[in-house]
Gaussian input, Z-matrix of N, CA and C with variables (Angstrom, degrees):
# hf/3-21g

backbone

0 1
 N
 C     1     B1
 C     2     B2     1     A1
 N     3     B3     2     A2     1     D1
 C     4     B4     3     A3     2     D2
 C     5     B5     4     A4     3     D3
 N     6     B6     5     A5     4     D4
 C     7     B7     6     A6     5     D5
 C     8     B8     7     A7     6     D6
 N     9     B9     8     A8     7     D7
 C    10    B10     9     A9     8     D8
 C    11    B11    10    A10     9     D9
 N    12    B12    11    A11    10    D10
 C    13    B13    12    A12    11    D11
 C    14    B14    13    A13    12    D12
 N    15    B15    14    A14    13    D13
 C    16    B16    15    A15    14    D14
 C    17    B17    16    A16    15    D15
 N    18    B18    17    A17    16    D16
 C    19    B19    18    A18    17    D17
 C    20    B20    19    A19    18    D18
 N    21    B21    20    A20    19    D19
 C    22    B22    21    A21    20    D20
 C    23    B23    22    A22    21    D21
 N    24    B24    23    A23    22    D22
 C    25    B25    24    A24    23    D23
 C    26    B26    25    A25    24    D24
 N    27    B27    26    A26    25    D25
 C    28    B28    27    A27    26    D26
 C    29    B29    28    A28    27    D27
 N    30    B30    29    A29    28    D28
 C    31    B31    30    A30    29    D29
 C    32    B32    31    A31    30    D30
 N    33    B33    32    A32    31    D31
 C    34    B34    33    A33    32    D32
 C    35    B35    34    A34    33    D33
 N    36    B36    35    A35    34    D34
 C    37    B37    36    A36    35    D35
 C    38    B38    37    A37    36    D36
 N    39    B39    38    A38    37    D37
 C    40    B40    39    A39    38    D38
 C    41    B41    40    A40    39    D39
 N    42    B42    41    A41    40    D40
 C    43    B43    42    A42    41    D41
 C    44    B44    43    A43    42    D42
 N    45    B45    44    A44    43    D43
 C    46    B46    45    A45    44    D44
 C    47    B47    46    A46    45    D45
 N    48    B48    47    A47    46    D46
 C    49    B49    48    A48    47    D47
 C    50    B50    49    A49    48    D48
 N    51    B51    50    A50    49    D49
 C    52    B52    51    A51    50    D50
 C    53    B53    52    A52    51    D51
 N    54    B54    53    A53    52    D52
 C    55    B55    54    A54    53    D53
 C    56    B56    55    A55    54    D54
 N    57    B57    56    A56    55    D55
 C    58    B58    57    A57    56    D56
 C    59    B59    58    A58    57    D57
 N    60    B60    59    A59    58    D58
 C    61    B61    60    A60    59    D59
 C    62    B62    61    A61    60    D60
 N    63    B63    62    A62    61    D61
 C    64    B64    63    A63    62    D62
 C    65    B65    64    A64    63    D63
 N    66    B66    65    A65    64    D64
 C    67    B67    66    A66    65    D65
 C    68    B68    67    A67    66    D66
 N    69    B69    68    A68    67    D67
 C    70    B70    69    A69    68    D68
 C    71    B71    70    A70    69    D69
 N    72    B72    71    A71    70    D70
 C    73    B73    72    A72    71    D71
 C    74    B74    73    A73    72    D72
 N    75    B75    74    A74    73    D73
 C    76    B76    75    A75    74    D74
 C    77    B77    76    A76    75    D75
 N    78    B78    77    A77    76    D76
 C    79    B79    78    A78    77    D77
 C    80    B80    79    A79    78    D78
 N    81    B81    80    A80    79    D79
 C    82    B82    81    A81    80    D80
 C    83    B83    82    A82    81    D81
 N    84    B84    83    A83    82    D82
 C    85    B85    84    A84    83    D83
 C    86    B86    85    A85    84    D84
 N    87    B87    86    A86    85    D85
 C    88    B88    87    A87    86    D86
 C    89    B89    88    A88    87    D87
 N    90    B90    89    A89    88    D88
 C    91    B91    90    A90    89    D89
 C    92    B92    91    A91    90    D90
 N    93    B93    92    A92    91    D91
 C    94    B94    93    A93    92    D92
 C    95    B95    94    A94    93    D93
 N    96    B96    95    A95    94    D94
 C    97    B97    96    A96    95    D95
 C    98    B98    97    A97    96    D96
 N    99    B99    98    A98    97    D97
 C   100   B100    99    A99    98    D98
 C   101   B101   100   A100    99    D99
 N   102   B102   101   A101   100   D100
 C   103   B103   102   A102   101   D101
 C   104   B104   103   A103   102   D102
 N   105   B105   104   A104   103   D103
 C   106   B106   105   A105   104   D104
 C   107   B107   106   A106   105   D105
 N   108   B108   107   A107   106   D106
 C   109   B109   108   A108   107   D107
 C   110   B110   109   A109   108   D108
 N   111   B111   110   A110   109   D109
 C   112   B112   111   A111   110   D110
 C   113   B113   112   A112   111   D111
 N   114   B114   113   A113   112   D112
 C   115   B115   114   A114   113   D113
 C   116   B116   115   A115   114   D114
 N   117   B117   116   A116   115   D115
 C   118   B118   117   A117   116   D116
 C   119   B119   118   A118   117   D117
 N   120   B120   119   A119   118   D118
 C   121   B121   120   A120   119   D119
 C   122   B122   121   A121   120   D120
 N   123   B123   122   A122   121   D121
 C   124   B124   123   A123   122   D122
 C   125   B125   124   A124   123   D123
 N   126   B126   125   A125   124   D124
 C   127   B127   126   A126   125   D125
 C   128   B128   127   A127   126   D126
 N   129   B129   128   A128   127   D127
 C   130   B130   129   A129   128   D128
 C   131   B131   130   A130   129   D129
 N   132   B132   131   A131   130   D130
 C   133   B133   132   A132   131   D131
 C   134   B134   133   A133   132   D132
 N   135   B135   134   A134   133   D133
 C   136   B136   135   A135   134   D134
 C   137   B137   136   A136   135   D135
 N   138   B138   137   A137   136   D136
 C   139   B139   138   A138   137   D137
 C   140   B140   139   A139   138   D138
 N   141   B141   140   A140   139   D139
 C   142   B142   141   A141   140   D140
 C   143   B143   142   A142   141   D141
 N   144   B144   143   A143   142   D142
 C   145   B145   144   A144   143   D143
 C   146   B146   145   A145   144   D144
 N   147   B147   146   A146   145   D145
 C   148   B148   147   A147   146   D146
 C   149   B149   148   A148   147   D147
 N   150   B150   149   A149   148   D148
 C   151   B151   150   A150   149   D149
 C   152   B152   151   A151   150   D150
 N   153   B153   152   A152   151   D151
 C   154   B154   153   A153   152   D152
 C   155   B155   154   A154   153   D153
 N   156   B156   155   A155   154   D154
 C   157   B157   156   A156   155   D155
 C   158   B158   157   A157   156   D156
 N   159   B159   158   A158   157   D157
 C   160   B160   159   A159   158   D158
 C   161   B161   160   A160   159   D159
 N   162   B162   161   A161   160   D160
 C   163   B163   162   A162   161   D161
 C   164   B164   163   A163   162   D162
 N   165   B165   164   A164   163   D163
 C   166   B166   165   A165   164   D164
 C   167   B167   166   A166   165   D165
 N   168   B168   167   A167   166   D166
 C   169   B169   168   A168   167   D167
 C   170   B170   169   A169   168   D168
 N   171   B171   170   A170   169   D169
 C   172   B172   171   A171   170   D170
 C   173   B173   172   A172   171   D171
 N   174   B174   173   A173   172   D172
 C   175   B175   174   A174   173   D173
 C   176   B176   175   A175   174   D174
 N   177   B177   176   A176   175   D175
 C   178   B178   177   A177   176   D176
 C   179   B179   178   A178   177   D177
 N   180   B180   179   A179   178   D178
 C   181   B181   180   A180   179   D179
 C   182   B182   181   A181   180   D180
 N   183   B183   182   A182   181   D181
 C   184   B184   183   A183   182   D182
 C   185   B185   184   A184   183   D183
 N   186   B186   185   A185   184   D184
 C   187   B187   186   A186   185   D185
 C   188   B188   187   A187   186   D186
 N   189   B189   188   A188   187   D187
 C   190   B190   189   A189   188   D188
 C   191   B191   190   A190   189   D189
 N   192   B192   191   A191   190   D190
 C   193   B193   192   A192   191   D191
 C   194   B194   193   A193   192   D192
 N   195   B195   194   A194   193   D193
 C   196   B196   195   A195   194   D194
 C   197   B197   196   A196   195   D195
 N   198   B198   197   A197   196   D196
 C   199   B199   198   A198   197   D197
 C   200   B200   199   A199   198   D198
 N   201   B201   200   A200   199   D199
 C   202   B202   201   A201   200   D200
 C   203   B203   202   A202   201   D201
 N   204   B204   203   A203   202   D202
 C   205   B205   204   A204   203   D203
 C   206   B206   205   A205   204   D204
 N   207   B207   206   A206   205   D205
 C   208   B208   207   A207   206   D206
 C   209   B209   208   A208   207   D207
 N   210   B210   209   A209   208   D208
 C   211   B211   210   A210   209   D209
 C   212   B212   211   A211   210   D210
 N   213   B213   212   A212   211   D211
 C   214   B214   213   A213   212   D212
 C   215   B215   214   A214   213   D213
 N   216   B216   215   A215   214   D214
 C   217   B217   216   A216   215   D215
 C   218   B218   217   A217   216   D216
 N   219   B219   218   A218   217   D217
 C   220   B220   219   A219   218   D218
 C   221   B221   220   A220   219   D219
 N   222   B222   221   A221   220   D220
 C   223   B223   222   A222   221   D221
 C   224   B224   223   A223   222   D222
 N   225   B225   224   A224   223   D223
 C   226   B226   225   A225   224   D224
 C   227   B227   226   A226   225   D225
 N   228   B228   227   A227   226   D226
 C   229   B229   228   A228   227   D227
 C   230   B230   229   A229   228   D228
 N   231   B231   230   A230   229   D229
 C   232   B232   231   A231   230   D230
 C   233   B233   232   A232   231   D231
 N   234   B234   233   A233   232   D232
 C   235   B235   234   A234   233   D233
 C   236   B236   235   A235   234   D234
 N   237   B237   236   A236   235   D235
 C   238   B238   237   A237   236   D236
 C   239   B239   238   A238   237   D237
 N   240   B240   239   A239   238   D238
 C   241   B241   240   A240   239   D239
 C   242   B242   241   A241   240   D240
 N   243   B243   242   A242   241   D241
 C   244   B244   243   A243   242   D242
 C   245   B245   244   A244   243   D243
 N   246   B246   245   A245   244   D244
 C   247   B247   246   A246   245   D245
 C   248   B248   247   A247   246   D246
 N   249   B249   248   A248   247   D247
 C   250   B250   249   A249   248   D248
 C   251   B251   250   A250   249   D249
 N   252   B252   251   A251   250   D250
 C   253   B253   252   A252   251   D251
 C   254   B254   253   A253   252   D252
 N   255   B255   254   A254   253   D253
 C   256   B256   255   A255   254   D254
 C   257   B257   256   A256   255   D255
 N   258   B258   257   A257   256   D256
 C   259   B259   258   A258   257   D257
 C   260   B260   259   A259   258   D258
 N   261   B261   260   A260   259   D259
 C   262   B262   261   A261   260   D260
 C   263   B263   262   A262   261   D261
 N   264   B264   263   A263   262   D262
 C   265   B265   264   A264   263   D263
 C   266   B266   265   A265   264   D264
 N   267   B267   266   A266   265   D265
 C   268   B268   267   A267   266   D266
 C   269   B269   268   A268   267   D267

   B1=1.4532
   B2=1.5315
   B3=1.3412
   B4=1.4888
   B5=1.6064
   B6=1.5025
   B7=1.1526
   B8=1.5220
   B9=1.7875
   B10=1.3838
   B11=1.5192
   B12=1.8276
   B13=1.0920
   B14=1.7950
   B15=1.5557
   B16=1.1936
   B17=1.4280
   B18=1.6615
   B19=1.2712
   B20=1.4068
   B21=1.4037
   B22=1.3593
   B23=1.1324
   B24=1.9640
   B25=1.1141
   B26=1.7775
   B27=1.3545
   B28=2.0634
   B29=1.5895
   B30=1.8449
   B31=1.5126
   B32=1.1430
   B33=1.0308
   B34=1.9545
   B35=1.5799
   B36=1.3159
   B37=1.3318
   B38=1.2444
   B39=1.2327
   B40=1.8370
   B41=1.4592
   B42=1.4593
   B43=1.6155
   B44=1.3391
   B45=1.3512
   B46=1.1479
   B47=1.7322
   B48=1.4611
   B49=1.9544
   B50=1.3179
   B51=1.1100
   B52=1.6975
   B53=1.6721
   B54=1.0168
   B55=1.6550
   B56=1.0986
   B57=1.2881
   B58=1.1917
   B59=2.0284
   B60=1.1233
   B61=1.6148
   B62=1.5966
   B63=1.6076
   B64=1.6288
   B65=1.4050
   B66=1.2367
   B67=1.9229
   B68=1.1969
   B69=1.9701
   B70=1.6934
   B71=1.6291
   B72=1.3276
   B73=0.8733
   B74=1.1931
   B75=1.4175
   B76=1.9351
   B77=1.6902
   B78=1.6457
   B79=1.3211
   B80=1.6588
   B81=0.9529
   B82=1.8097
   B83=1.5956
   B84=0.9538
   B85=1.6952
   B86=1.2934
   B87=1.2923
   B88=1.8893
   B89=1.6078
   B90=1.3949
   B91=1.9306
   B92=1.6260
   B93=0.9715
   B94=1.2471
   B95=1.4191
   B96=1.4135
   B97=1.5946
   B98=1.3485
   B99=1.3234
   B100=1.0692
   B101=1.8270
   B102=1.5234
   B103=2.0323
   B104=1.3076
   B105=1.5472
   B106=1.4170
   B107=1.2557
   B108=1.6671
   B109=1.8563
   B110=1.9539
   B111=0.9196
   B112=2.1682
   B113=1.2990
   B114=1.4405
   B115=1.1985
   B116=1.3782
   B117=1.0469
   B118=1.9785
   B119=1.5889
   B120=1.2929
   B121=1.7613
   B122=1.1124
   B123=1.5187
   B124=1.1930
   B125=1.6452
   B126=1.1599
   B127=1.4223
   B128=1.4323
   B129=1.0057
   B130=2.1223
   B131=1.9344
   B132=1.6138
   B133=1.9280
   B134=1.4431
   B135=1.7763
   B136=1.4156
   B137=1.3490
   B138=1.3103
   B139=1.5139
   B140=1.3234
   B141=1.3313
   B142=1.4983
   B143=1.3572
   B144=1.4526
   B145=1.2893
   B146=1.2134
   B147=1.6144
   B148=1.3910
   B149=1.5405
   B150=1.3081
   B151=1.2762
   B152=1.5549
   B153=1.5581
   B154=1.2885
   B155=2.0317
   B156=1.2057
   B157=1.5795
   B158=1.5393
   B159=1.4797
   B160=1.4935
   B161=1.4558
   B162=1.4009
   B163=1.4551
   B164=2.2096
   B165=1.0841
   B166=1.4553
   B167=1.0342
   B168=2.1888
   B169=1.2440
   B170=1.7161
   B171=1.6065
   B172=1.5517
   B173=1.7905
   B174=1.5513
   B175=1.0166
   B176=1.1765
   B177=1.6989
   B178=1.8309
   B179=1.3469
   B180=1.0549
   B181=1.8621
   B182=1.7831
   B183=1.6768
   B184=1.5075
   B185=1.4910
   B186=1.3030
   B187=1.6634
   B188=1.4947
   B189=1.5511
   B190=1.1022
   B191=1.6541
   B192=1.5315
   B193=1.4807
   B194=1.8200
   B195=1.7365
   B196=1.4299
   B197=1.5020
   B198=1.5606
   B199=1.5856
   B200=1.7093
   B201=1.2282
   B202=1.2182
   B203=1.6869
   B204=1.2963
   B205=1.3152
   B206=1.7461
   B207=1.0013
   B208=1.7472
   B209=1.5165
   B210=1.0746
   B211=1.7393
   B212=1.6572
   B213=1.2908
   B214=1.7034
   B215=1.9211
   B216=1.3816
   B217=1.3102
   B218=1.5090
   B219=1.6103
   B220=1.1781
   B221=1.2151
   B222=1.3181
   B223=1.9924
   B224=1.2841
   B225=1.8963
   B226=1.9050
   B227=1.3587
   B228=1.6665
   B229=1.4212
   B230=1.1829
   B231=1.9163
   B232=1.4851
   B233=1.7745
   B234=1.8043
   B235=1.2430
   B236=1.4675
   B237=1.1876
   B238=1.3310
   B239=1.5836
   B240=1.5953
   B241=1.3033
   B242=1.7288
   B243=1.3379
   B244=1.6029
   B245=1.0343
   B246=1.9906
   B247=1.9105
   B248=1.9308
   B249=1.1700
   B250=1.2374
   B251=1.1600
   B252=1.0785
   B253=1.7806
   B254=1.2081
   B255=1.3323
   B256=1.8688
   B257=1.4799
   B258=1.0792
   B259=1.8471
   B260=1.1600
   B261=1.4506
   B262=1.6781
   B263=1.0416
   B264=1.5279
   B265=1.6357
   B266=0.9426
   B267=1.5944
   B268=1.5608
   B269=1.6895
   A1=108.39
   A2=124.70
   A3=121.36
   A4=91.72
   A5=116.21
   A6=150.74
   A7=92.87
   A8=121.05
   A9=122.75
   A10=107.67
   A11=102.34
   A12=132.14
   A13=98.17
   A14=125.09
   A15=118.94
   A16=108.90
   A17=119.93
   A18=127.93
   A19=101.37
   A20=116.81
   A21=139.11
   A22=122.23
   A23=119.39
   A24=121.20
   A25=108.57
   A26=104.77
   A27=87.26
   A28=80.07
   A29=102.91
   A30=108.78
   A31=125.13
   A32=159.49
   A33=124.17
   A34=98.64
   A35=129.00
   A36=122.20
   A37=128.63
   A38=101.34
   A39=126.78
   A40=114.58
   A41=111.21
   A42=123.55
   A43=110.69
   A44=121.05
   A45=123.93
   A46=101.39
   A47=106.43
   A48=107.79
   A49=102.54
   A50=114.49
   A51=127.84
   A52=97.88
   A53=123.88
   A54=115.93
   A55=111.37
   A56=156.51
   A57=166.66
   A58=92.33
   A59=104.98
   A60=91.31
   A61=113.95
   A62=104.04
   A63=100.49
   A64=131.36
   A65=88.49
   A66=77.03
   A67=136.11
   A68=106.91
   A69=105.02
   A70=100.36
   A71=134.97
   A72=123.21
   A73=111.46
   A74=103.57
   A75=124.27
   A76=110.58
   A77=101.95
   A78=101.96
   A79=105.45
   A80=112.51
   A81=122.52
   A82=98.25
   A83=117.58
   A84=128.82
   A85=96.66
   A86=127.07
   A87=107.93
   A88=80.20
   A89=134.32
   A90=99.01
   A91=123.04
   A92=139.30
   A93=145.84
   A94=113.37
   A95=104.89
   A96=116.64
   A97=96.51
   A98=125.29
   A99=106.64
   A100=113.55
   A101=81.30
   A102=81.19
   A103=107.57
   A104=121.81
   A105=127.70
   A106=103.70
   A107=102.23
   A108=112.87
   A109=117.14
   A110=97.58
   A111=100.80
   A112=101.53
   A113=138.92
   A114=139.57
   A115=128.93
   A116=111.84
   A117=111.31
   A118=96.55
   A119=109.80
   A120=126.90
   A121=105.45
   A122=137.97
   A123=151.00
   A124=101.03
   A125=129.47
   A126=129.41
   A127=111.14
   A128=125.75
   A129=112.99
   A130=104.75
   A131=70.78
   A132=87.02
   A133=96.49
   A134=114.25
   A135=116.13
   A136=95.40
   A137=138.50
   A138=145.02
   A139=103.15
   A140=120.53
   A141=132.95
   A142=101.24
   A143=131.05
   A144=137.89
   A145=105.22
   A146=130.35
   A147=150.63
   A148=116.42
   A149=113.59
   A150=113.05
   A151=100.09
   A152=105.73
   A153=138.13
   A154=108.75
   A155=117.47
   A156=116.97
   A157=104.52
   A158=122.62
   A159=99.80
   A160=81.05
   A161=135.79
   A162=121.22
   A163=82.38
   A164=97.83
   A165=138.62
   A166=106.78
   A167=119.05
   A168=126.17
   A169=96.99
   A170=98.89
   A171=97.92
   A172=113.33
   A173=101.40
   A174=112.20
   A175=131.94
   A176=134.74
   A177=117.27
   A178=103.26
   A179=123.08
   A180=123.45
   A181=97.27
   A182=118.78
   A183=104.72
   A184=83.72
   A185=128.38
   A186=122.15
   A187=115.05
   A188=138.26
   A189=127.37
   A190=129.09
   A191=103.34
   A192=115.90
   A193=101.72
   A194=110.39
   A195=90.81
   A196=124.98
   A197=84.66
   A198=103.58
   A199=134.01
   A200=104.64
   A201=116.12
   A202=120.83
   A203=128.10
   A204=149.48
   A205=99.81
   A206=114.43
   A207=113.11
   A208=92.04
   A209=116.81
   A210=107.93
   A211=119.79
   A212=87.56
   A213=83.93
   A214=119.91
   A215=113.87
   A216=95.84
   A217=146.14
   A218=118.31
   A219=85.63
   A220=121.29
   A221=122.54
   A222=109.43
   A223=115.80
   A224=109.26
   A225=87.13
   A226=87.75
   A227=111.40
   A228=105.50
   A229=108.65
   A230=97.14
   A231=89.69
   A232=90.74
   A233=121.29
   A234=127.48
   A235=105.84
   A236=125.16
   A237=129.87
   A238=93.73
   A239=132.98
   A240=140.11
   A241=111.03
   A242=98.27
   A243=125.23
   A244=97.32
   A245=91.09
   A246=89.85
   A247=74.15
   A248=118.76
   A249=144.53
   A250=116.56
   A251=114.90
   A252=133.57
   A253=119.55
   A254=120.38
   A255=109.65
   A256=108.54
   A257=122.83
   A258=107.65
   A259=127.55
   A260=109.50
   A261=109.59
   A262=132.02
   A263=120.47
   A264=136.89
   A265=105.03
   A266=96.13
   A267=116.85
   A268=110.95
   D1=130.62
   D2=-163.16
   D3=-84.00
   D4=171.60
   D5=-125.90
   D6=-146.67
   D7=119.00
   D8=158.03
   D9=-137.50
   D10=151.83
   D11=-157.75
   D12=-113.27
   D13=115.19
   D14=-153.48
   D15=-134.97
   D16=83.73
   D17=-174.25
   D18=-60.51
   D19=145.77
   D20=173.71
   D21=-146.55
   D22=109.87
   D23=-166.29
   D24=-76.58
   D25=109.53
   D26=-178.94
   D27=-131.13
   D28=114.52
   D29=160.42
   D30=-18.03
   D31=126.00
   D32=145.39
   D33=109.00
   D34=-28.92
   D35=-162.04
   D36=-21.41
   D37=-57.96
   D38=169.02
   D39=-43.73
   D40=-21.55
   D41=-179.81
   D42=-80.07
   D43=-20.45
   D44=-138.35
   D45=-88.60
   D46=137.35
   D47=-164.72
   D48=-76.58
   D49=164.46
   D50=173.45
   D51=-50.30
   D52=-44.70
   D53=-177.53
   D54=-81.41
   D55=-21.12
   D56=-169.18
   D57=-89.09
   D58=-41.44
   D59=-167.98
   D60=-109.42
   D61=-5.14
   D62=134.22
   D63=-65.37
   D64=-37.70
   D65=174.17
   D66=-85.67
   D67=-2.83
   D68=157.87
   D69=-80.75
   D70=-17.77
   D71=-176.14
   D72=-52.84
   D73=-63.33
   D74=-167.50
   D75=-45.65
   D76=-42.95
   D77=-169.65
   D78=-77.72
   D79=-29.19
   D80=172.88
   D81=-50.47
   D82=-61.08
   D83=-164.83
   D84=-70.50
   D85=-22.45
   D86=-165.99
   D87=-107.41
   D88=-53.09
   D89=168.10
   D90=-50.78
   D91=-9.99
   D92=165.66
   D93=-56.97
   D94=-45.04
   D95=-168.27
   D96=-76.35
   D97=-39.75
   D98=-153.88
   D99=-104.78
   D100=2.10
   D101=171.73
   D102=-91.25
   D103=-23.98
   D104=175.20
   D105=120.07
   D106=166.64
   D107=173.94
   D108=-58.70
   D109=-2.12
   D110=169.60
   D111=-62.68
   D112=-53.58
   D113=176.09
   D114=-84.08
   D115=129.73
   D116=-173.04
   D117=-134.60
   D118=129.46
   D119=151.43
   D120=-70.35
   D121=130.42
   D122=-166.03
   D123=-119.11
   D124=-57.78
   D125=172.49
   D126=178.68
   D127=149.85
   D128=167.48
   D129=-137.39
   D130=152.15
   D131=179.27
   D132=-93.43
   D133=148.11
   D134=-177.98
   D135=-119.48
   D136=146.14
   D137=-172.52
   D138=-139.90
   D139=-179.98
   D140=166.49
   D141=-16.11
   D142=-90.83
   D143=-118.97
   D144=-162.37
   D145=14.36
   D146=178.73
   D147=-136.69
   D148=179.02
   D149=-178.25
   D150=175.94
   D151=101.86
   D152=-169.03
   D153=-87.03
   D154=132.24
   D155=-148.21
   D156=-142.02
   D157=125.44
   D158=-164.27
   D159=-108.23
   D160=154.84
   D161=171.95
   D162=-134.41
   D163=169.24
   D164=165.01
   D165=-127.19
   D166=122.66
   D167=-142.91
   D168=170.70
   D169=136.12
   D170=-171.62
   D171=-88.60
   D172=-4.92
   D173=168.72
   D174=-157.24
   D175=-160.80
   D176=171.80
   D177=-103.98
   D178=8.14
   D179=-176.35
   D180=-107.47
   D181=-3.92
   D182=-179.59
   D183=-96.13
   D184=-56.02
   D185=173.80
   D186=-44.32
   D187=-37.97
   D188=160.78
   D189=-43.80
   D190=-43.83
   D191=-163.24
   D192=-86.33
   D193=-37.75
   D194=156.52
   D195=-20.68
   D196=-90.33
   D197=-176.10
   D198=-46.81
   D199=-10.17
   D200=160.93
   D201=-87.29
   D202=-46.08
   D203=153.80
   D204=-34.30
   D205=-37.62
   D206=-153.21
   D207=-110.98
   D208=-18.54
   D209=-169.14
   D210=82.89
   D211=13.22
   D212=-174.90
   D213=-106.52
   D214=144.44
   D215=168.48
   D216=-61.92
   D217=135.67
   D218=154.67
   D219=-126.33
   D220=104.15
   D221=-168.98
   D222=-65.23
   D223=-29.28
   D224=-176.10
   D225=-147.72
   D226=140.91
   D227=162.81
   D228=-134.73
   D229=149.67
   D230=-162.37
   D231=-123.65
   D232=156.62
   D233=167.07
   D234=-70.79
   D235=136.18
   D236=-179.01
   D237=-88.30
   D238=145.64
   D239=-171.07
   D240=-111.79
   D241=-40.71
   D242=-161.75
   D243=-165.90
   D244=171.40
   D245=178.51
   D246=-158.09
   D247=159.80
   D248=-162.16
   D249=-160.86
   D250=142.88
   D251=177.52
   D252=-140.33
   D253=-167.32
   D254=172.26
   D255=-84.39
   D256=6.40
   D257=154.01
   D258=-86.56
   D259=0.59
   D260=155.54
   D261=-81.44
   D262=3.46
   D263=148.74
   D264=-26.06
   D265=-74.08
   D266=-147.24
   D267=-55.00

């Protein structure tokens, strides 16, 4: 199942309190439930003023409809191709 990478512009993100980002969590997870097991949250990095999202997803219109369902942005999504680390040195 391919792999997307899901920039999200949220002002302030980085501001955002431990309770404040449980509860995008919670609401992320209860649209999850309810679009079905096709879609998986994988984990996201929160920065300044973004908020980077790895999902597992059979397509970019099930990651679209999340984010619409949930209220959340998504400004860019990208198909993940590969993924690499420093054991691809070797």
């Amino acid at each position: 199942m391919p792999k997307y990478l899901i920039e999200r512009e949220i002002p302030g993100a980085g501001k955002l309190s431990a309770q404040e980002l449980q509860a995008v969590s919670q609401k992320s997870c209860s649209v999850l439930q309810r679009l079905g097991p096709q879609i998986q949250w994988v984990q996201s990095y929160v920065t300044d003023d973004r908020v980077y999202c790895v999902y597992i997803a059979p397509n970019e219109e099930a990651v679209r409809k999340h984010a619409q369902k949930g209220g959340f942005p998504a400004n860019r999504i990208s198909r993940i191709r590969t993924v690499i680390d420093p054991t691809t040195a070797d």
